[in-house]
N, C-alpha and C positions, 0 to 999 in steps of 0.2 A: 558883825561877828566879834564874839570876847575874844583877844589879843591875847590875853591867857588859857582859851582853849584850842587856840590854833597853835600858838607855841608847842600847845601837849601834843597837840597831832606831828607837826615836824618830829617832836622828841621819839614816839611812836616809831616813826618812817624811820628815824636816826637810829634807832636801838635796834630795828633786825635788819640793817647793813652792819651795824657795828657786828652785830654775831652770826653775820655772813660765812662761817669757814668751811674751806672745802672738808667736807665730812657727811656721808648720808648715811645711815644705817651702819655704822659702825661696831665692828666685829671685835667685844673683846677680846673673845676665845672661837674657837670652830661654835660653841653650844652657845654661847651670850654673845649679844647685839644687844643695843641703843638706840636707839631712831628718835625722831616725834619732827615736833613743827612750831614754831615760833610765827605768831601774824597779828599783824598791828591795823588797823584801820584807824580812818577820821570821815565822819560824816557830814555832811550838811541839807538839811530841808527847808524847802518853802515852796508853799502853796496856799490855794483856798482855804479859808477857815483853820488856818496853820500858825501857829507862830513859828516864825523862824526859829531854829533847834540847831545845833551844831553839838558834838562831840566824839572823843577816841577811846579804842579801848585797846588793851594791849593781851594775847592770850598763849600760853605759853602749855603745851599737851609733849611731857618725854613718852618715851616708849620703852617697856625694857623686854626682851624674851631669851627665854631657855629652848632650847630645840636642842634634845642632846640627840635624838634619830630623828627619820622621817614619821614615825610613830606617835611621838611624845611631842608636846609641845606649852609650855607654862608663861603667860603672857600679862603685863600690866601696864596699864594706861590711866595716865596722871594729868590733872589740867588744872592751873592757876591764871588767873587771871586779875589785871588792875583795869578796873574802871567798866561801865555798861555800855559804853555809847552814846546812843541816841535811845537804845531801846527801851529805857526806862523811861522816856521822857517824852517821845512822839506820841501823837495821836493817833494816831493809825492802829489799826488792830496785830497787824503783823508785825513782824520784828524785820528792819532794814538787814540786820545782820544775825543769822541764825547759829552764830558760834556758842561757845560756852564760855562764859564773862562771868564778871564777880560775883554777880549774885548766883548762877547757874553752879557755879563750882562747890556751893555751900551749902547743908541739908541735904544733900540730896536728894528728892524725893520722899523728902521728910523722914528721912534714917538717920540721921544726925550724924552722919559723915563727909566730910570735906574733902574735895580734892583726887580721891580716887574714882576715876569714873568706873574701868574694867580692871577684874582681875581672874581668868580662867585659866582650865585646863584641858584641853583637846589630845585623843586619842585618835588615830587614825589608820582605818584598817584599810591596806592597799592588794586589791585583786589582781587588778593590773594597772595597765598605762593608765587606761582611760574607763577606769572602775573604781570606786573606791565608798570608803563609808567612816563619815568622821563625826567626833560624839563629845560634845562640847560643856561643860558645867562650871557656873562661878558664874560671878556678873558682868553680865552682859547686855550689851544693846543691839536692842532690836532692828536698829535702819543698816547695821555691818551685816546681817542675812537676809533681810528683805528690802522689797522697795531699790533696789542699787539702781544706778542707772549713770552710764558711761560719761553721758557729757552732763548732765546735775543732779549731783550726788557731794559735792563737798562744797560747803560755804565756807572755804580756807583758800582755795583752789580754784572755784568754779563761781556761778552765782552766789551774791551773797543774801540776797534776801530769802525767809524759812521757808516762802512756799516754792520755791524756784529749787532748793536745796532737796525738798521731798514733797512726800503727798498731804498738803497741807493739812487736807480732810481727815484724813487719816488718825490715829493714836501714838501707832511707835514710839513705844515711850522707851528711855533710854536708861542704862547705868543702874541693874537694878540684878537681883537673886534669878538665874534660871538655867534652864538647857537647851540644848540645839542638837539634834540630829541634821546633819547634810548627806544628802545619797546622792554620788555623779556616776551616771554611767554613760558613757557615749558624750551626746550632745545635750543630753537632758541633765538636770538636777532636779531634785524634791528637797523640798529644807523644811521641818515643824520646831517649830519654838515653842517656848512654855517658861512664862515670867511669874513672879510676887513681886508686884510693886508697892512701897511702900504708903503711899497716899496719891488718891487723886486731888482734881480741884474740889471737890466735895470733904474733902480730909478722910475718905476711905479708902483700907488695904484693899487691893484688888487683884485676883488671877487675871491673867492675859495670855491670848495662846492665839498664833498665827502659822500660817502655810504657806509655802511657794512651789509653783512648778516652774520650771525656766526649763527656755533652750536656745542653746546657742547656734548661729545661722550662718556658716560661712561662705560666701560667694566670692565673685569676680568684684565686685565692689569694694568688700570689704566685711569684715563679723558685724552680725546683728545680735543683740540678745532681748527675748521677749518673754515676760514676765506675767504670770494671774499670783496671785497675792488673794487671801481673803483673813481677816481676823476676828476675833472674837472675845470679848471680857467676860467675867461674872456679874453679877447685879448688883454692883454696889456707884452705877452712877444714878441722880437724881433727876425725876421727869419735873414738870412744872409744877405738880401738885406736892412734891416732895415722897413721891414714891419709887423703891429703889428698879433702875432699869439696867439690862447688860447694853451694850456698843455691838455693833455686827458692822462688817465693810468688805467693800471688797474692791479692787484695783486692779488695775494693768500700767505695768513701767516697758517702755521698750525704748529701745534707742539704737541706729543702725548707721554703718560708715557709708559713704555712697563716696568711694573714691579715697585718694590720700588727702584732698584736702577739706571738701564738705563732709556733715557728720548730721544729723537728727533724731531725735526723741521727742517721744512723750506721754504721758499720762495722763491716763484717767481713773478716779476713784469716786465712791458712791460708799456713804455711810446712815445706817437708818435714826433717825432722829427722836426714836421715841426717848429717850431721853436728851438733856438741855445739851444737844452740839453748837459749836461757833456756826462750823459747816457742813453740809450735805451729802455735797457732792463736788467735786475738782474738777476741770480740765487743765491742762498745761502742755506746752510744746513748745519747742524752738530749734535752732542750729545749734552748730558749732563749728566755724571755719579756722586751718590750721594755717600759721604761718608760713606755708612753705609757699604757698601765691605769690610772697613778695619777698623770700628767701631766706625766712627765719624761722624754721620748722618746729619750735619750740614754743613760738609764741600761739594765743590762739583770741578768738572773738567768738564769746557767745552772746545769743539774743534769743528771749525766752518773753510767754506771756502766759498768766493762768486766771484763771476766770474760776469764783471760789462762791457757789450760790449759800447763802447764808440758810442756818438750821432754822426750826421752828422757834420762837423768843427769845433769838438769838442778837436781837437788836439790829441784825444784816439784814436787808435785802441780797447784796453782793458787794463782793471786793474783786478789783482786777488788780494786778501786776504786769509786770514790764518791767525790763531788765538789758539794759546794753553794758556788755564788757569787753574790753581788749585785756590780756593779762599778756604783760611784757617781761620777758625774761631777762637778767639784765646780767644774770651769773646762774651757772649747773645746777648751784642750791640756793638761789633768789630771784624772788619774781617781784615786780610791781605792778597792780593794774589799777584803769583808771574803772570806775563803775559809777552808773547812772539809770535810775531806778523811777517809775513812775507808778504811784501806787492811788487808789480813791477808795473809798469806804460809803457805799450806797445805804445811808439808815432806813427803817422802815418806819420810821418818826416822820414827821414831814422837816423836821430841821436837824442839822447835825452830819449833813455828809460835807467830807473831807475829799481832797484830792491836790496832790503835788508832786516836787520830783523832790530826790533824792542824790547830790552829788555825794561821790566817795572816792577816798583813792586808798590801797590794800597793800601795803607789804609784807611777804611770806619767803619763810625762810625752812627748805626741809632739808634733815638733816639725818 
């Protein structure tokens, strides 16, 4: 391990204690707040067929919103970051860490804007308590209304490797031109999206437009919430022949409390491959057990695994995942955890599969 990028990992760890202050969402005025999140990682790998890799990256996401009624509501979300990690530099198909790092914060999407990821405006028509209909326009990303899922859903917070974070298989593409209807009534929701993004991996503009029905499930246990999800593109991805195809998918997220201190999720998703996908189809699941077992109810352990069958000349046969985390609280607005990651890449070459672990340790600071 270079001495100079374990330094930078310390410096990482060092910078969000330093900007540790007690402050979370911070209310300038009754109508303006501040928030966001500050999280530093350092990684390291080795395995089969690996060269040993180590690196940090440091990511920094403010938050600003207007909420002058319950009605109105004007929101933007900003993300900088130094350095990529490992993810530029591992072998492996997936990314250990599914944040948004230097390279992700720039072009976005090939729109030649930096740094801003979201900037909307939500209208919100309320019937009652537990009715309502809210109508969302500006850019937006797709995984804040679909796909969510209680215990992995933030690779800030939660697991950090991409496919553990969401439905790997999946598109969700993020930080981009659209709108969102959300309709809650009761225990139900319906959510339809409708994106322009600005280039795929093909370098084409593409429509994208997805659906959710949810409902949430409260028992003696604890709330479940359980998700179908299905999406859909325009035809501007490319089959093997170079002819243009649409994306169709479709998913289930759920994830249920069983008690105060076990928790479980997970998902499954199915994507059709006539045009060139990595993946197929997902499975993924795991726990989430809460601090409070051993007196520290803040703190928690996830362990998660997803099994990712490779698309048609996708160069996959399969990749699995594996994922052990403790995240330790250590102050109201900072957490440290340690994370340790097992990842393999099955090629359909007869040479060329990978498989190793992944150590990491994460400081997060919310704010």
């Amino acid at each position: 391990m270079k001495k100079s990028t374990f330094r930078g990992g310390l410096l990482i760890i060092t910078l969000c204690l330093a900007f540790a202050a007690p402050s979370r969402g911070y209310d300038v005025t009754d109508e303006i707040s501040i928030g966001g999140i500050l999280a530093g990682a350092y990684q390291y790998q080795t395995g089969d067929n690996l060269e040993k890799r180590d690196g940090g990256a440091l990511s920094f996401q403010p938050e600003f919103s207007f909420h002058p009624n319950e009605r109105h509501e004007i929101f933007f979300d900003f993300a900088f970051a130094a350095g990529n990690g490992i993810n530029a530099i591992t072998e492996f198909n997936l990314a250990p860490w599914g944040a948004d790092l230097e390279d992700d914060v720039k072009s976005i999407n090939g729109r030649n804007r930096d740094y801003l990821l979201t900037a909307w405006y939500k209208h919100t028509f309320r019937f009652s308590d537990t009715h309502s209909l809210g109508l969302t326009g500006g850019i937006v990303d797709s995984t804040t209304y679909v796909d969510q899922n209680a215990f992995a859903n933030d690779e800030n917070t939660q697991f950090m490797n991409e496919a553990l974070a969401n439905s790997r298989s999946a598109l969700f593409p993020g930080d981009d031109v659209g709108g969102v209807v959300e309709w809650e009534i009761g225990s139900f929701d319906v959510t339809a999206l409708g994106m322009n993004v600005g280039e795929n991996e093909d370098g084409n503009n593409y429509n994208y437009f997805a659906g959710q029905i949810g409902y949430r499930l409260e028992t003696l246990l604890g709330q479940g919430n359980y998700r179908w999800i299905v999406e859909l593109t325009s035809r501007e991805f490319l089959d093997k022949d170079g002819n243009e195809e649409r994306l169709l998918g479709t998913f289930l997220s759920c994830d249920q409390e069983l008690g105060e201190i076990f928790g479980v999720w997970i998902r499954f998703g199915w994507q059709d491959d006539k045009a060139l996908v990595e993946y197929d189809y997902l499975l993924s699941g795991g726990i989430n057990i809460t601090g409070k077992w051993y007196g520290r109810e803040y703190d928690n352990i996830g362990v998660g695994y997803a099994y990712l069958n490779g698309g048609d000349d996708s160069g996959f046969d399969y990749t699995q995942v594996a994922e052990a985390y403790w995240r330790f609280v250590l102050h109201e607005y900072f957490a440290l955890t340690a994370d340790l990651q097992y990842m393999a890449d099955e090629c359909q070459a007869d040479e060329g599969d990978i498989s190793g672990v992944i150590l990491g340790i994460r400081g997060t600071v919310e704010f």
